[in-house]
VEXKOL-515606 format. One record per atom (N, C-alpha, C, O): residue number from 0; atom name; x, y, z. Coordinates in nm, 3 decimals, padded with zeros to 5 digits. Layout:
<rs>
{nr = NUM | atom = CA | c1 = X | c2 = Y | c3 = Z} $
...
</rs>
This chain:
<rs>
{nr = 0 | atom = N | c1 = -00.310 | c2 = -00.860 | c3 = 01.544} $
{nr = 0 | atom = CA | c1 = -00.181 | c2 = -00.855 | c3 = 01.476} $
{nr = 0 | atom = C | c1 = -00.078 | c2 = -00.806 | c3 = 01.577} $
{nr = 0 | atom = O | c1 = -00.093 | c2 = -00.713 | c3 = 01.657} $
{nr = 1 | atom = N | c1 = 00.004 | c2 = -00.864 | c3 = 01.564} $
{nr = 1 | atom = CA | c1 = 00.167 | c2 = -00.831 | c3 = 01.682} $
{nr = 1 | atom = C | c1 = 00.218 | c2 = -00.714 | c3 = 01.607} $
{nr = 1 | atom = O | c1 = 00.223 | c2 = -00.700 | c3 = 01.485} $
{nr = 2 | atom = N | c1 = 00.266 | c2 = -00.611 | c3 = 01.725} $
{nr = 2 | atom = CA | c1 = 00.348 | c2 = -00.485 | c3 = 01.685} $
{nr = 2 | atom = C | c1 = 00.461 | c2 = -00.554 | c3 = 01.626} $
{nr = 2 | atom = O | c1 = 00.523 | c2 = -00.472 | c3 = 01.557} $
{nr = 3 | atom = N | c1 = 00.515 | c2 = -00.667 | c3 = 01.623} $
{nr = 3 | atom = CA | c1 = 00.643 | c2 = -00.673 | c3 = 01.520} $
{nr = 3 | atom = C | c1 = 00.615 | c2 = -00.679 | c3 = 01.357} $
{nr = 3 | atom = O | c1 = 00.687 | c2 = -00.663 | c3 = 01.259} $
{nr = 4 | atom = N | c1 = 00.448 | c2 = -00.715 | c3 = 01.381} $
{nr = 4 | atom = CA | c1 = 00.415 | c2 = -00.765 | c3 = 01.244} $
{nr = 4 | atom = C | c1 = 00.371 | c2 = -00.599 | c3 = 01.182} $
{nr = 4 | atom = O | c1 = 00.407 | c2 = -00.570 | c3 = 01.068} $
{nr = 5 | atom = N | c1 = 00.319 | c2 = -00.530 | c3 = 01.238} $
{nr = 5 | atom = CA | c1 = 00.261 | c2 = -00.392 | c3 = 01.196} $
{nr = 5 | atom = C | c1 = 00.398 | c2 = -00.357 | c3 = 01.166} $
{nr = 5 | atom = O | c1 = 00.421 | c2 = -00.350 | c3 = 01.046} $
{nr = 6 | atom = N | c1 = 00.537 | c2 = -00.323 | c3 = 01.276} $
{nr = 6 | atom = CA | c1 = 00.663 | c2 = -00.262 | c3 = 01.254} $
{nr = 6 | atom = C | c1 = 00.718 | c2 = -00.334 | c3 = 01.114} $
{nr = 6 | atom = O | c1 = 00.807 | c2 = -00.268 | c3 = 01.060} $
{nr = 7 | atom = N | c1 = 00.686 | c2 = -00.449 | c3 = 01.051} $
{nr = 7 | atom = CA | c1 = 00.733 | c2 = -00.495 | c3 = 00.945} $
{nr = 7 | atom = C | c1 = 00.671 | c2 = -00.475 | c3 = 00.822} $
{nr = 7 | atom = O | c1 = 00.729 | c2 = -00.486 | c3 = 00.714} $
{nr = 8 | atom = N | c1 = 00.497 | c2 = -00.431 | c3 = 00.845} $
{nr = 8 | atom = CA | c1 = 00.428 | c2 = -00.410 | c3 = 00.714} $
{nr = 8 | atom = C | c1 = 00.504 | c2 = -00.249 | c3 = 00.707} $
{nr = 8 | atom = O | c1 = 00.571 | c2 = -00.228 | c3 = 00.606} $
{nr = 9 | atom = N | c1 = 00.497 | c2 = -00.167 | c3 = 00.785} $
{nr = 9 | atom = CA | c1 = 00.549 | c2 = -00.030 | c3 = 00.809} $
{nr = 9 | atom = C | c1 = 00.628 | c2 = -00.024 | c3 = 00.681} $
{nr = 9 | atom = O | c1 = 00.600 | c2 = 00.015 | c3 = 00.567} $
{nr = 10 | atom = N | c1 = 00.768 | c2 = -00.092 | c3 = 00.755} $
{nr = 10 | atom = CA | c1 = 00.921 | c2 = -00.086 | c3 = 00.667} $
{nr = 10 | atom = C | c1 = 00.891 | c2 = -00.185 | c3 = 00.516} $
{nr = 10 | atom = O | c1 = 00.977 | c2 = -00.187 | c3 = 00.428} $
{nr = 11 | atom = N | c1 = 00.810 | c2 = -00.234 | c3 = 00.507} $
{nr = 11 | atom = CA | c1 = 00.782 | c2 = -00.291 | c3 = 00.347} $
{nr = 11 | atom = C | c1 = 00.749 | c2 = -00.156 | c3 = 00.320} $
{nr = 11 | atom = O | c1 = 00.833 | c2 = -00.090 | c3 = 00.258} $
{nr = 12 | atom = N | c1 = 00.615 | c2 = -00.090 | c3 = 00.364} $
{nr = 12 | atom = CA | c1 = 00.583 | c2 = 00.007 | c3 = 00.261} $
{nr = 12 | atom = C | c1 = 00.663 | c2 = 00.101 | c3 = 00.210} $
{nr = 12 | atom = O | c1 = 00.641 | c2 = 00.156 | c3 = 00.101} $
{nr = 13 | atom = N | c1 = 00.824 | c2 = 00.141 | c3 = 00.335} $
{nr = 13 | atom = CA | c1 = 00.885 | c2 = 00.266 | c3 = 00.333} $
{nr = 13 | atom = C | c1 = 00.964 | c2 = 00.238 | c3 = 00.209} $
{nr = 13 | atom = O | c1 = 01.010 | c2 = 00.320 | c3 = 00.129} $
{nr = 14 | atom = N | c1 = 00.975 | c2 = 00.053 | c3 = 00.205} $
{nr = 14 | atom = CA | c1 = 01.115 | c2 = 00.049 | c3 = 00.108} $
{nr = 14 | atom = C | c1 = 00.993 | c2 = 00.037 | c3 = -00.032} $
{nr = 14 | atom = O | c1 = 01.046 | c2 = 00.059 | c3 = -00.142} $
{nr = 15 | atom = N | c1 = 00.924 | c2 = 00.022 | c3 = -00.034} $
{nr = 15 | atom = CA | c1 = 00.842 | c2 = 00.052 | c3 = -00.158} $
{nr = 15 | atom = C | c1 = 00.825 | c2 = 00.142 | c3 = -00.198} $
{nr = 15 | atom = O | c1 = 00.812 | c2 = 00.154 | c3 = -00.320} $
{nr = 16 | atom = N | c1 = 00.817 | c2 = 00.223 | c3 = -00.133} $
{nr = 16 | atom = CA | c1 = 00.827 | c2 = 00.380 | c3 = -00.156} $
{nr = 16 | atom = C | c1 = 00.899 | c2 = 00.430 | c3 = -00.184} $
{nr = 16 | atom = O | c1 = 00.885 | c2 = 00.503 | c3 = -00.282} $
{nr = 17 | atom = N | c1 = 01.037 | c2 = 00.419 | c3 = -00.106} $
{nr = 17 | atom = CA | c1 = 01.179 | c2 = 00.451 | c3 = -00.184} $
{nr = 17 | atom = C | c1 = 01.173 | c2 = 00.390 | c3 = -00.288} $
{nr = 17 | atom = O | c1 = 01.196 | c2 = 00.459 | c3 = -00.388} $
{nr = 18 | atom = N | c1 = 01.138 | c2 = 00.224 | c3 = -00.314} $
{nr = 18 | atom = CA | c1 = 01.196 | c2 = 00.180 | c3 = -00.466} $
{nr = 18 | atom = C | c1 = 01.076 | c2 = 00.280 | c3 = -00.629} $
{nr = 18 | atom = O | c1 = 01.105 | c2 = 00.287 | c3 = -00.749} $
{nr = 19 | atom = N | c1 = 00.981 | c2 = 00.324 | c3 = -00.575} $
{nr = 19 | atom = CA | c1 = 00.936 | c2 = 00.370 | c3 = -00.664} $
{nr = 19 | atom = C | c1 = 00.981 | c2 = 00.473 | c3 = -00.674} $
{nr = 19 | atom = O | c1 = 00.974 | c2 = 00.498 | c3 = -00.794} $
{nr = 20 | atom = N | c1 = 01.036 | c2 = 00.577 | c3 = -00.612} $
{nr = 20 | atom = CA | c1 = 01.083 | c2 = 00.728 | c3 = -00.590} $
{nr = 20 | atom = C | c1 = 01.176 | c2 = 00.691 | c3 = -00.664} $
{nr = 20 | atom = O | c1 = 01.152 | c2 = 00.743 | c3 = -00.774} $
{nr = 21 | atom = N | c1 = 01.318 | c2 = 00.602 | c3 = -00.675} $
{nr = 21 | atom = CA | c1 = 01.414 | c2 = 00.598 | c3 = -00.706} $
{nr = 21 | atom = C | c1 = 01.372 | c2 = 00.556 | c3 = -00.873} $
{nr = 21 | atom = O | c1 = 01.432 | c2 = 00.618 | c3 = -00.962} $
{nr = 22 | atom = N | c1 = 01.265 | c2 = 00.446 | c3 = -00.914} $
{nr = 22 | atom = CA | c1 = 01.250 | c2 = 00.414 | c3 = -01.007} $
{nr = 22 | atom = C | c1 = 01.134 | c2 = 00.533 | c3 = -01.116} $
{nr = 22 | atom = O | c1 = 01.094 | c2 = 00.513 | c3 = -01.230} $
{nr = 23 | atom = N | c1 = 01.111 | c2 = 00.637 | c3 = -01.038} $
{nr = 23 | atom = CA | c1 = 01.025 | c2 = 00.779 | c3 = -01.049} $
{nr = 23 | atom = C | c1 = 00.876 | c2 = 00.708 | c3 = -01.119} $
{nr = 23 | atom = O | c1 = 00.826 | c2 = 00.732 | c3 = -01.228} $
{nr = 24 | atom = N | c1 = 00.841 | c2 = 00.633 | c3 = -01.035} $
{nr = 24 | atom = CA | c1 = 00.689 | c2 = 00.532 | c3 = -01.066} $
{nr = 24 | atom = C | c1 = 00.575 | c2 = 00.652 | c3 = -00.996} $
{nr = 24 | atom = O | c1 = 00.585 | c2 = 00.683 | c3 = -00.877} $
{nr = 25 | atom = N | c1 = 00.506 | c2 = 00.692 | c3 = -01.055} $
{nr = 25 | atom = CA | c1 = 00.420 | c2 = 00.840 | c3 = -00.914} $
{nr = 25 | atom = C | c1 = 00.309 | c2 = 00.701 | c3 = -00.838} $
{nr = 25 | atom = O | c1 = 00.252 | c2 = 00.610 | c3 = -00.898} $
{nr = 26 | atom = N | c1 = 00.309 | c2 = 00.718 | c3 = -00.758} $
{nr = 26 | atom = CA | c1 = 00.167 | c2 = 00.625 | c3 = -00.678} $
{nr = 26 | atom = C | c1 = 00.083 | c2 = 00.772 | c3 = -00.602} $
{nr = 26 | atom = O | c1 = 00.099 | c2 = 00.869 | c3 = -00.528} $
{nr = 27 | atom = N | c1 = -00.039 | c2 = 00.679 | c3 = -00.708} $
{nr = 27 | atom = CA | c1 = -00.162 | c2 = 00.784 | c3 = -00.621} $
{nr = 27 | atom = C | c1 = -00.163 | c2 = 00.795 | c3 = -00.471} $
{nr = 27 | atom = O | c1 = -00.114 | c2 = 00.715 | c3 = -00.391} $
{nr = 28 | atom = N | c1 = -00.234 | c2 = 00.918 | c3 = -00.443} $
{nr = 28 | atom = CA | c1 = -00.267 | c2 = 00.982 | c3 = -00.319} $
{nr = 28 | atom = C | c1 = -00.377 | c2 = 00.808 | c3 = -00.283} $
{nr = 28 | atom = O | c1 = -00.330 | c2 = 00.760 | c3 = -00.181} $
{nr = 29 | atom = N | c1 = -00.421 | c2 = 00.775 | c3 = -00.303} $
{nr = 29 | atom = CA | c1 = -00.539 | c2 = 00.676 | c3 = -00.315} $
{nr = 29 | atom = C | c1 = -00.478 | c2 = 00.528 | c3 = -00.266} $
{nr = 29 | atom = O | c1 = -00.535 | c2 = 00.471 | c3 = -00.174} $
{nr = 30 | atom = N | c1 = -00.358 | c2 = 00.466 | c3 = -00.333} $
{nr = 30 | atom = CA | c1 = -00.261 | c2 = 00.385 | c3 = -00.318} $
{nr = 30 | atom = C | c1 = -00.202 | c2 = 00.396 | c3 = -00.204} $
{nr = 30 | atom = O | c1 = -00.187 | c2 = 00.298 | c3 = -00.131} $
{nr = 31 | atom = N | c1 = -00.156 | c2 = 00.530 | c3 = -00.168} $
{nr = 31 | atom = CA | c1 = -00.107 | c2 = 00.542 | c3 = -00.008} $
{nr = 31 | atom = C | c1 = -00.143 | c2 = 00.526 | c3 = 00.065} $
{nr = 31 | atom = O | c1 = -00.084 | c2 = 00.475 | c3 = 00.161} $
{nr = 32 | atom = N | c1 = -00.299 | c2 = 00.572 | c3 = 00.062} $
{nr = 32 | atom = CA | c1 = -00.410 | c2 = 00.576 | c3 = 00.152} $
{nr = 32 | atom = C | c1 = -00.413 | c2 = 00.389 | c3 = 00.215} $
{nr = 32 | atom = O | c1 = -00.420 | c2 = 00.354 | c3 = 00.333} $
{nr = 33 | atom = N | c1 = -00.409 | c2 = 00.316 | c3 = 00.116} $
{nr = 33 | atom = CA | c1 = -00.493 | c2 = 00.174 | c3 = 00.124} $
{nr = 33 | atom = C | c1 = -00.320 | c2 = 00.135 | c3 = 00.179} $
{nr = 33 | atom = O | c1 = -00.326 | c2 = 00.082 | c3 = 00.290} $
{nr = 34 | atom = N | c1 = -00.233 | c2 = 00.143 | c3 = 00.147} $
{nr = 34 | atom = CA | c1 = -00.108 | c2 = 00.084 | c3 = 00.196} $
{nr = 34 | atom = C | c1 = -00.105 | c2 = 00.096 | c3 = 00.321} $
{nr = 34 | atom = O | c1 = -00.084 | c2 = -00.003 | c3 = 00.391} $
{nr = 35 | atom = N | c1 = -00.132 | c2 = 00.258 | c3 = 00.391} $
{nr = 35 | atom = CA | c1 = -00.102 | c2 = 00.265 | c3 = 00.520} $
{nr = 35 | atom = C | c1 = -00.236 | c2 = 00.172 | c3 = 00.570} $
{nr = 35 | atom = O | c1 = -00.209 | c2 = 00.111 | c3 = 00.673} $
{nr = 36 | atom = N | c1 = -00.357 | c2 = 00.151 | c3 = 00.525} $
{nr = 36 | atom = CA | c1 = -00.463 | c2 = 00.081 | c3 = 00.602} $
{nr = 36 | atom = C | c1 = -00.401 | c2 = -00.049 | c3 = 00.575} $
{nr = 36 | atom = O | c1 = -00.437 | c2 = -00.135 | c3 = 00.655} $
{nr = 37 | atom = N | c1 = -00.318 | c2 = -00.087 | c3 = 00.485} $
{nr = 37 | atom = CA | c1 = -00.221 | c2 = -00.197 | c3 = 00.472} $
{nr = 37 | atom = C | c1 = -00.168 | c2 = -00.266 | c3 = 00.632} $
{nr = 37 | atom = O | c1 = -00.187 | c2 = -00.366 | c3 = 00.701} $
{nr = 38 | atom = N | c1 = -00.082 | c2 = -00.125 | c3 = 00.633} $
{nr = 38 | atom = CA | c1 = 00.010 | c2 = -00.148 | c3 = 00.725} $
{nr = 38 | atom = C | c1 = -00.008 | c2 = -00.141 | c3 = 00.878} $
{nr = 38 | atom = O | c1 = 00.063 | c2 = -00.190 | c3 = 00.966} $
{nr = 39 | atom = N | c1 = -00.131 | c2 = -00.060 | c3 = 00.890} $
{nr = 39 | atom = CA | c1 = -00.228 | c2 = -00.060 | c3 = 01.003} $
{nr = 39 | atom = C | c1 = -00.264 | c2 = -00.171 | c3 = 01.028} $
{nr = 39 | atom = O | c1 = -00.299 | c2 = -00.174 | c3 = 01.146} $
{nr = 40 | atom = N | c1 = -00.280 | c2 = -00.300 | c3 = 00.965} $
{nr = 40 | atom = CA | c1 = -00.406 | c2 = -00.388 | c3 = 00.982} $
{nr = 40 | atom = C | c1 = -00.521 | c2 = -00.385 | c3 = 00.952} $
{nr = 40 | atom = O | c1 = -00.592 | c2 = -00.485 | c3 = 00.964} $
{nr = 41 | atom = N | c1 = -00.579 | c2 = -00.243 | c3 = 00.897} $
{nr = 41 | atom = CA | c1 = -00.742 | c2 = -00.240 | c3 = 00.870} $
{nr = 41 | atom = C | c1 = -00.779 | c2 = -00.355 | c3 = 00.747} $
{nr = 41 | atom = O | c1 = -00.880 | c2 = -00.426 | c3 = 00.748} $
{nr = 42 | atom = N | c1 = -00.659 | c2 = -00.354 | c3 = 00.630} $
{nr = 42 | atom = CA | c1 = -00.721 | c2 = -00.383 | c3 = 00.594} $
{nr = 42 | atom = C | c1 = -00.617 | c2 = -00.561 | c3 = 00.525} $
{nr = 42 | atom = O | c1 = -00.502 | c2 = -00.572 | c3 = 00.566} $
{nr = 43 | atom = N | c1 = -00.665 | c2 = -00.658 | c3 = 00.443} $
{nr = 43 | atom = CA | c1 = -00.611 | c2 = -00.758 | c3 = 00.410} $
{nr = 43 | atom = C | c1 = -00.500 | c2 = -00.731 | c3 = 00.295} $
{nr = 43 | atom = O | c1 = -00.521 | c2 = -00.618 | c3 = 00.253} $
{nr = 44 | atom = N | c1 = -00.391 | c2 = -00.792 | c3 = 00.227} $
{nr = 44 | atom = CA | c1 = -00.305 | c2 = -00.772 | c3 = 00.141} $
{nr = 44 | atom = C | c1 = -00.402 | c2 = -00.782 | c3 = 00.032} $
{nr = 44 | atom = O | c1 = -00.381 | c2 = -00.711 | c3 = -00.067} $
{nr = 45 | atom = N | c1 = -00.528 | c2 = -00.877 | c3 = 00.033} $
{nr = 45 | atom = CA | c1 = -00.600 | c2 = -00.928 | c3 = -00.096} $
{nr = 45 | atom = C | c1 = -00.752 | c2 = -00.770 | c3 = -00.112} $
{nr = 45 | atom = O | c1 = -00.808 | c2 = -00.712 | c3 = -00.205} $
{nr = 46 | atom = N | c1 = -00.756 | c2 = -00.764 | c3 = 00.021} $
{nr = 46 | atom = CA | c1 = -00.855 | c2 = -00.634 | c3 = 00.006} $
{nr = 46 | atom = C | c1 = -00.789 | c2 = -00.518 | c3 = -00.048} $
{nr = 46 | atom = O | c1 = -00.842 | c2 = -00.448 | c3 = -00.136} $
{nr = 47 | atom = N | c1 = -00.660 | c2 = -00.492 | c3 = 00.008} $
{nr = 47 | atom = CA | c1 = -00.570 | c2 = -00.388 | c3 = -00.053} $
{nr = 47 | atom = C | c1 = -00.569 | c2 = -00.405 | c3 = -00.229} $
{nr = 47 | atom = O | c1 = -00.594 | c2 = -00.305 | c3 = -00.296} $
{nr = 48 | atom = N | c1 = -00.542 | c2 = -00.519 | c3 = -00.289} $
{nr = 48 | atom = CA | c1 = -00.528 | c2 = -00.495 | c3 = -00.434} $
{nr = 48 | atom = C | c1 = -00.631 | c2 = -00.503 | c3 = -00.490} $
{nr = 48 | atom = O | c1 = -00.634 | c2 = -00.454 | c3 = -00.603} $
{nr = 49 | atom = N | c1 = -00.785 | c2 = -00.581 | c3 = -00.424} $
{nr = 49 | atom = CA | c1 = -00.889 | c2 = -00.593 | c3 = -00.484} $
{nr = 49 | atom = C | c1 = -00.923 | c2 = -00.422 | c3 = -00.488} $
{nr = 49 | atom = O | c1 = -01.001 | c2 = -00.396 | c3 = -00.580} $
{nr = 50 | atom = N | c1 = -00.894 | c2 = -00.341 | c3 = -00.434} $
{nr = 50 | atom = CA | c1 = -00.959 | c2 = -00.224 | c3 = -00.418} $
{nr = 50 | atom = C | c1 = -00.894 | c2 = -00.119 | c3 = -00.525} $
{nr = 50 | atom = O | c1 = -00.961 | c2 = -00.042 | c3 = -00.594} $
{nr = 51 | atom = N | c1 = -00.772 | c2 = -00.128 | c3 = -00.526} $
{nr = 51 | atom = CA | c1 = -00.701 | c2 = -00.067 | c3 = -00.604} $
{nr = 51 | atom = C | c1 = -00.675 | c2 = -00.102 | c3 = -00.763} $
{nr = 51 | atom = O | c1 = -00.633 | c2 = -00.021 | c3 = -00.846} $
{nr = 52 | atom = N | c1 = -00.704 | c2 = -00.214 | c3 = -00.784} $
{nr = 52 | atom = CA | c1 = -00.752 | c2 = -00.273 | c3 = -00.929} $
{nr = 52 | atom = C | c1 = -00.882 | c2 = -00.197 | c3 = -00.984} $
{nr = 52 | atom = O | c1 = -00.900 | c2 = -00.127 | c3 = -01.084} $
{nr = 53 | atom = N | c1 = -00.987 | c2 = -00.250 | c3 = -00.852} $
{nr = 53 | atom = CA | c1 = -01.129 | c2 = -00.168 | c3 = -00.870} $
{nr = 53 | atom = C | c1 = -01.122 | c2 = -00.010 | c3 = -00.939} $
{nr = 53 | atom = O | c1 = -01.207 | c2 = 00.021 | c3 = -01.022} $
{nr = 54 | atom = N | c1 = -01.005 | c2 = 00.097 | c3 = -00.898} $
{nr = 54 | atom = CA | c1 = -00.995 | c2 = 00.166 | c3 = -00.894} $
{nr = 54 | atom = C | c1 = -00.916 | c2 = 00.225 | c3 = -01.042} $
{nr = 54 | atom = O | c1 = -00.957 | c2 = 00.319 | c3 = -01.111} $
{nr = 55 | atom = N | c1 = -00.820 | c2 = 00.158 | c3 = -01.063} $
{nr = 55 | atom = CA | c1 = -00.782 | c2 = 00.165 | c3 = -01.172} $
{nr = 55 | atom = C | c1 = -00.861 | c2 = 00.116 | c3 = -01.306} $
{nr = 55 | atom = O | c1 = -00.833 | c2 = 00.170 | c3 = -01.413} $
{nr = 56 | atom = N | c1 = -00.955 | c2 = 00.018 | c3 = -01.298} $
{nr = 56 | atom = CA | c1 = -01.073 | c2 = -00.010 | c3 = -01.407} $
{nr = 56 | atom = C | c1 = -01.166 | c2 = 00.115 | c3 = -01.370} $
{nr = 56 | atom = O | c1 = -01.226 | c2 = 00.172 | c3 = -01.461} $
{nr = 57 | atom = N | c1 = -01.173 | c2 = 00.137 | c3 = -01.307} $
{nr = 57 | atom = CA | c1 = -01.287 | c2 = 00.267 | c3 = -01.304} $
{nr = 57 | atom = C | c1 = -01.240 | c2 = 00.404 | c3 = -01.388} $
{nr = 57 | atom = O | c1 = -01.295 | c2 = 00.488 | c3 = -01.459} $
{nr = 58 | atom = N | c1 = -01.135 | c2 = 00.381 | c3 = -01.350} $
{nr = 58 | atom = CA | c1 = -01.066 | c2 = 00.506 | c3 = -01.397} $
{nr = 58 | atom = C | c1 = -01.014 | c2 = 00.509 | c3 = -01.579} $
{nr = 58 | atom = O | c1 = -00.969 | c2 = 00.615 | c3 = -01.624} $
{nr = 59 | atom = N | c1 = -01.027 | c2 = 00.386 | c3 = -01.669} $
{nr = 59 | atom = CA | c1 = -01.021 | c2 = 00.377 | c3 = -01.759} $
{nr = 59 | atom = C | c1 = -01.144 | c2 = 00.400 | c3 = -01.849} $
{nr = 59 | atom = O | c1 = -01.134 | c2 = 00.388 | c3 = -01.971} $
</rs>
């Protein structure tokens, strides 16, 4: 992955972050976690929500 592409997942997550702060949405400690492996590259956009779905059915 190209540092322009990491510098761009980065600034998605920051403005997601602001838009939930502003919209007072809380995102788990857990959600952050997988965003920044988001934005790292570790992990895929589709592994990111498969995991966090996983997570939220568990939790019901």
């Amino acid at each position: 992955m190209s540092p322009l592409q990491l510098q761009k997942r980065k600034r998605a997550i920051k403005i997601a972050d602001a838009l939930n702060s502003i919209e007072g949405v809380p995102v788990s400690a857990y959600a952050k976690e997988l965003s920044k492996k988001w934005a790292d590259g570790s992990i895929s956009a589709t592994q990111m929500k498969e995991l966090l779905i996983n997570s939220h059915r568990k939790a019901q």
